[in-house]
C-alpha positions as CSV (number, residue, x, y, z in Angstrom):
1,X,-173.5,160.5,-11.3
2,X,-169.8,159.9,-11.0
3,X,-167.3,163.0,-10.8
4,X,-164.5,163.6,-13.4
5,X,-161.7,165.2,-11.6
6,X,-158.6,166.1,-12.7
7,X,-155.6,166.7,-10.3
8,X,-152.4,168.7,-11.9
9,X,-149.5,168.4,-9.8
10,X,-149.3,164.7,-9.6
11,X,-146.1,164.0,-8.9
12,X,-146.0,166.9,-6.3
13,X,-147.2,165.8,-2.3
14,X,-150.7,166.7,-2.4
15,X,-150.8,165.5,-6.0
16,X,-149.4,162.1,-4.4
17,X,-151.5,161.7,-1.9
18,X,-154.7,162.4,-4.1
19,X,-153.7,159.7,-6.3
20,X,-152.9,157.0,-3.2
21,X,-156.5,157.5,-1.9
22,X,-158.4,158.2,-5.4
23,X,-159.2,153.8,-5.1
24,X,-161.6,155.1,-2.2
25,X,-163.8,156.9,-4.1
26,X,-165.1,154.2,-6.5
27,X,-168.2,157.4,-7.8
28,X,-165.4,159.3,-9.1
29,X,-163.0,159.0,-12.2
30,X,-159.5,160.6,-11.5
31,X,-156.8,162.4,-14.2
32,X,-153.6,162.8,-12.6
33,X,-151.5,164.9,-15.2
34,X,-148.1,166.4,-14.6
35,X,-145.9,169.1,-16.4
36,X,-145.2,166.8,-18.8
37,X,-148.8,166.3,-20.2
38,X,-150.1,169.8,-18.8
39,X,-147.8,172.7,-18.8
40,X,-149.0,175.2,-16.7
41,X,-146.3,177.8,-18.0
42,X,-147.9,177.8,-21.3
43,X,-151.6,179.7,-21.2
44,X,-152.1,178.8,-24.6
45,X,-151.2,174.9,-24.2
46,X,-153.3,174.9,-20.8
47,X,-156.4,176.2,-23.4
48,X,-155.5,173.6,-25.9
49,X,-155.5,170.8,-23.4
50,X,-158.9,171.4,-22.1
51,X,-160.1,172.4,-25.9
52,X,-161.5,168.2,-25.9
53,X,-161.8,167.3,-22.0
54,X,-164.5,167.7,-20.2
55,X,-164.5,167.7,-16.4
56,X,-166.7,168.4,-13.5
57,X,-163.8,169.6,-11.1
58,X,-160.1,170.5,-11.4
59,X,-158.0,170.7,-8.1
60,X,-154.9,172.7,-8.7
61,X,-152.3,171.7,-6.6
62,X,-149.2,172.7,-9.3
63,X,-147.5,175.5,-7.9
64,X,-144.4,177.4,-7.7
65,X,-143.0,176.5,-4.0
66,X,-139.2,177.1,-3.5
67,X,-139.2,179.6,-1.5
68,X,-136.0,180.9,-1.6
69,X,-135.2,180.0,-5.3
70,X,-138.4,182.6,-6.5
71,X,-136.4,185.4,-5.1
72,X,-134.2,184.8,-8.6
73,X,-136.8,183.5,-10.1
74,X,-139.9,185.4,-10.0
75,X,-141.3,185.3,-13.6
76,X,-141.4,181.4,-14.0
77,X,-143.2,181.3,-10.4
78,X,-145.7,184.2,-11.5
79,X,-146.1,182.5,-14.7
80,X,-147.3,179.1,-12.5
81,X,-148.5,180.6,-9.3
82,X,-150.6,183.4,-11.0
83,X,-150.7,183.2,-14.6
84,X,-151.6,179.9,-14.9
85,X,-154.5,180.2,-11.9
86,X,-156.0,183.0,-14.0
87,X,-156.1,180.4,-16.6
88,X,-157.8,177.8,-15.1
89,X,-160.2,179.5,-13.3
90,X,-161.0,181.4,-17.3
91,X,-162.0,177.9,-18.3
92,X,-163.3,176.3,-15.2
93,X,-165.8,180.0,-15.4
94,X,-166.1,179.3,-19.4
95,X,-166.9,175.0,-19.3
96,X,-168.7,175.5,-15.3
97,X,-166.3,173.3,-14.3
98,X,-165.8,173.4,-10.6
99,X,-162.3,174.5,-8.8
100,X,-159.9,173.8,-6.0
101,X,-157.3,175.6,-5.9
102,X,-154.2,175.7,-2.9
103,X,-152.4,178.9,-1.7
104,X,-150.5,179.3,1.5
105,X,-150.0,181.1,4.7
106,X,-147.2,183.1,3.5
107,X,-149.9,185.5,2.2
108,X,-149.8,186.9,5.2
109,X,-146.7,189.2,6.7
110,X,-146.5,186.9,10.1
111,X,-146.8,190.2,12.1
112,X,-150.5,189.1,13.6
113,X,-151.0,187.5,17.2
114,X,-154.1,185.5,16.7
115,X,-154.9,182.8,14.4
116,X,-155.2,184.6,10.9
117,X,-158.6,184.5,9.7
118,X,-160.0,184.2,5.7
119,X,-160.7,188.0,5.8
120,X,-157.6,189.2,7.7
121,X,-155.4,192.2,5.5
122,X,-152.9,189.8,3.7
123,X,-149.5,191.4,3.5
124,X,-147.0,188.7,1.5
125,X,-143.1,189.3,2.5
126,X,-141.5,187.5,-0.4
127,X,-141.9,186.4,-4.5
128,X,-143.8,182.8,-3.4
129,X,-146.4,185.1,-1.2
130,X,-146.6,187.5,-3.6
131,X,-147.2,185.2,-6.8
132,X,-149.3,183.1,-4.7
133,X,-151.4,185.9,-3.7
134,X,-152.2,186.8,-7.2
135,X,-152.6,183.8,-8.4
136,X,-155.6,184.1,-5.7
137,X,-157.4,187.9,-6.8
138,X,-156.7,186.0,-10.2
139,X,-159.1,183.4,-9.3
140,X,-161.5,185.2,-7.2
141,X,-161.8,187.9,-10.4
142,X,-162.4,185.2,-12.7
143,X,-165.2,183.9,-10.2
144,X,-165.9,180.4,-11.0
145,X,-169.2,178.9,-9.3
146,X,-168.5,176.1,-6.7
147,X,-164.9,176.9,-6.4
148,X,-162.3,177.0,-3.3
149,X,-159.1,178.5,-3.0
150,X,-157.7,176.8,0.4
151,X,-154.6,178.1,1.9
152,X,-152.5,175.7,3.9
153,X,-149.3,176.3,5.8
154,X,-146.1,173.8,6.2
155,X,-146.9,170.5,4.4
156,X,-145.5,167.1,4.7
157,X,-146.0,163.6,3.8
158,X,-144.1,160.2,3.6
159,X,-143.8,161.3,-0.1
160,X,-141.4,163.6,-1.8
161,X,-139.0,166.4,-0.6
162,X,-140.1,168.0,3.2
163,X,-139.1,168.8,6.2
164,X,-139.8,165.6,8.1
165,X,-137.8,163.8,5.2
166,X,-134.9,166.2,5.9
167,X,-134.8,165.9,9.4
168,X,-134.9,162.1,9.8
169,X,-131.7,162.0,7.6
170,X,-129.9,164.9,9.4
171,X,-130.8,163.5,12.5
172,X,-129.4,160.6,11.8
173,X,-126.0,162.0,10.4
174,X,-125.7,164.6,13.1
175,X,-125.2,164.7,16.7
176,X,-126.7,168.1,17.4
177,X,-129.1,170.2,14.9
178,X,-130.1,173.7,14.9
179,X,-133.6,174.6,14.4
180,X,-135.7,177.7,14.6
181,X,-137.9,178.6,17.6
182,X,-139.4,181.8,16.5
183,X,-141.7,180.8,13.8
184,X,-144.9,180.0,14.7
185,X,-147.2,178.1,12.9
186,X,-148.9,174.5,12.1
187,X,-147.3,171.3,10.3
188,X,-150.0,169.6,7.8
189,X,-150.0,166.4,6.9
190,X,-150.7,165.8,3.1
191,X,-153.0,163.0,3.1
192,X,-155.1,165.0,6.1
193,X,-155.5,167.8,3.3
194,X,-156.2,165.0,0.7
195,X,-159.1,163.7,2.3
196,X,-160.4,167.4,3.3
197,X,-160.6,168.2,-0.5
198,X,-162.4,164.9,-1.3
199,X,-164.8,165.8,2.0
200,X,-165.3,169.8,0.1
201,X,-166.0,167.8,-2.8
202,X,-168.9,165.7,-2.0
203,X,-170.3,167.5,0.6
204,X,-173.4,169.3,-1.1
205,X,-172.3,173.1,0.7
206,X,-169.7,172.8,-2.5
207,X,-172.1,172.1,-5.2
208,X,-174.3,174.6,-4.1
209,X,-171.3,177.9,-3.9
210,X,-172.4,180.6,-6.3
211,X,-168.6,182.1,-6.1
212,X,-165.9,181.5,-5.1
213,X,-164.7,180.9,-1.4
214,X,-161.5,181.1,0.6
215,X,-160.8,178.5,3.5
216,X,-157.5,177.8,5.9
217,X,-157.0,174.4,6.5
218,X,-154.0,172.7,8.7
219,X,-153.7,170.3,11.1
220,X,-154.8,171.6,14.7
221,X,-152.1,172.5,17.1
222,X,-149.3,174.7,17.5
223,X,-145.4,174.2,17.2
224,X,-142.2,176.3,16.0
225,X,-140.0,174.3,13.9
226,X,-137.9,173.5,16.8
227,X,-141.1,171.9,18.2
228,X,-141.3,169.8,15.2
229,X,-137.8,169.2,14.7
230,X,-137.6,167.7,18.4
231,X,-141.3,165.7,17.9
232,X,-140.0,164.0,14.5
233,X,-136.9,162.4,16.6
234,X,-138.5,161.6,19.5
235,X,-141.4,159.8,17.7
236,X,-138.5,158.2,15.9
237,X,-136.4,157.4,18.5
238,X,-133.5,159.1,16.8
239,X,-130.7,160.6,19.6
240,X,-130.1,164.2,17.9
241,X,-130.1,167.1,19.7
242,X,-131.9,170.2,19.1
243,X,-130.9,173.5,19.9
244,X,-132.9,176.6,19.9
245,X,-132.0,179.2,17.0
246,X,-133.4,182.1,16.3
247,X,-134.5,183.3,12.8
248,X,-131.5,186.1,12.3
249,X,-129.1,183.2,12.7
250,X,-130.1,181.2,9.7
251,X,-130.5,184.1,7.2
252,X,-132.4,183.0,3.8
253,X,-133.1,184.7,0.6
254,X,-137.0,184.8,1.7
255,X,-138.4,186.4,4.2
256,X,-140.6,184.1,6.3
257,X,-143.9,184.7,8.2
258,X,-142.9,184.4,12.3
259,X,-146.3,183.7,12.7
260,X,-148.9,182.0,10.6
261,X,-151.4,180.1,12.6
262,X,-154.2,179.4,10.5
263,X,-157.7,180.0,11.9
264,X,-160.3,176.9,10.4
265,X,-163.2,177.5,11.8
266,X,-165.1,178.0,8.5
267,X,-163.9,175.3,7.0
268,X,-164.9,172.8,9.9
269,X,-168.5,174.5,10.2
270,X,-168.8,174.8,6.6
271,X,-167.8,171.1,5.3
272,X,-168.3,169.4,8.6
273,X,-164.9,168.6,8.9
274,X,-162.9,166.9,12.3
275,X,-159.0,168.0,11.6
276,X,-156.1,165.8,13.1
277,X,-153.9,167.0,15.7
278,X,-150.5,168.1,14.1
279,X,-148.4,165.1,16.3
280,X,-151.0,162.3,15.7
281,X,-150.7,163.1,12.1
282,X,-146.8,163.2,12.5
283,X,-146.7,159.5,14.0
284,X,-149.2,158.0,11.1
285,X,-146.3,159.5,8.6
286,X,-143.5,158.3,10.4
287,X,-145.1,155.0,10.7
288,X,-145.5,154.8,6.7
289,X,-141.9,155.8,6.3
290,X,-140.7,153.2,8.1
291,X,-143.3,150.5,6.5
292,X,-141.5,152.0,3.2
């Protein structure tokens, strides 16, 4: 029997990448809906659009996510990164529909010195951690069967707004770039985390959930953003150089995690899943920006 899912945050990376592979998957029926056609800052529109739909799994991956713009901002990105989660996972609970929903690794405080596990004390430093971590005890309240919430740190893709995109231009503007060494975590390619949710999805483990279940997912790997930074214009062969700079010399509004190595060992054993290194993942997205 074919799936019906429905994907909000289309125009968004994950949302993109969803949609690109969604011809794969010829047993399942996609609904790609953006703000436009599902405002997820109004509970009682989300209720009205789901009053005549009918669907066997929602992936959420709408959200809140500048980081620095929710310090200002915090009711609109409570009002999508919490609010609106509460509502979906009421009517995913209510219709037994099942639910994916994607959180982050600024959950955590960045204080810890091994690779954070799903039941380590989370500790959020600024509004997006904060929000996003409600919009999670929102969720696992509500306790929809056969639902995920997946947390995912530092995402890219050939598609939209990121950090890859930004360097390649500034590399190529610039002679030298500063970039910070002392954060600590793991780059993830969208369209790795895009076929991980379609794996969670038709892998019977997710069918069978009585709750719901929290996973880390990344690629595998360690870098700082300096480490990325220099990858991205090596693997482009773009003569920029990188200097070292630590995170007191580029104050921001948020506070970021120094450390947020995801640990993904559940997620591999639980869904059989074989996770990319972070580089090899790098090159496959540089080589579709420059086939674009």
């Amino acid at each position: 029997m074919p799936k019906s899912i429905l994907v909000t945050g289309a125009n968004g990376q994950l949302g993109h990448e969803l949609r690109q592979q969604s011809d794969l998957y010829a047993d399942c029926t996609f609904t790609f809906v953006t703000r436009s056609e599902l405002d997820l800052g109004d509970s009682d529109s989300i209720w009205a659009y789901f009053s005549d739909k009918v669907f066997d799994v929602i992936v959420n991956c709408a959200a809140y996510t500048a980081v620095d713009k929710a310090e200002s901002e915090a009711d609109l990105a409570q009002a999508i990164n919490c609010t609106a989660v509460g509502t979906l996972a009421a009517i995913a609970k209510q219709k037994q529909i099942a639910l994916i929903h994607i959180s982050t690794d600024y959950v955590f405080d960045g204080n810890h010195f091994k690779p954070y596990q799903e039941t380590d004390p989370t500790n959020p430093q600024g509004v997006y951690g904060k929000t996003k971590l409600a919009g999670e005890k929102a969720l696992l309240e509500a306790n929809p069967a056969n639902s995920v919430i997946i947390r995912t740190s530092w995402v890219y893709s050939s598609f939209g707004n990121n950090f890859v995109k930004t360097m390649l231009r500034l590399g190529k503007e610039r002679g030298e770039l500063g970039v910070i060494y002392d954060q600590v975590g793991t780059p993830t390619f969208a369209k790795d985390l895009a076929q991980a949710i379609m794996s969670i999805i038709r892998h019977p483990a997710f069918s069978t959930q009585p709750s719901t279940e929290i996973f880390h997912f990344s690629n595998e790997g360690v870098a700082s953003w300096f480490d990325f930074a220099k990858a991205i214009f090596e693997l482009s062969d773009i003569n920029c150089h990188v200097k070292p700079i630590e995170t007191k010399d580029y104050p921001t509004p948020a506070k970021r995690p120094h450390y947020s190595i995801l640990n993904k060992t559940k997620i591999k054993t639980t869904f059989g899943l074989d996770i990319p290194y972070w580089k090899d993942s790098l090159h496959e997205c540089l080589d579709q920006l420059k086939g674009n």
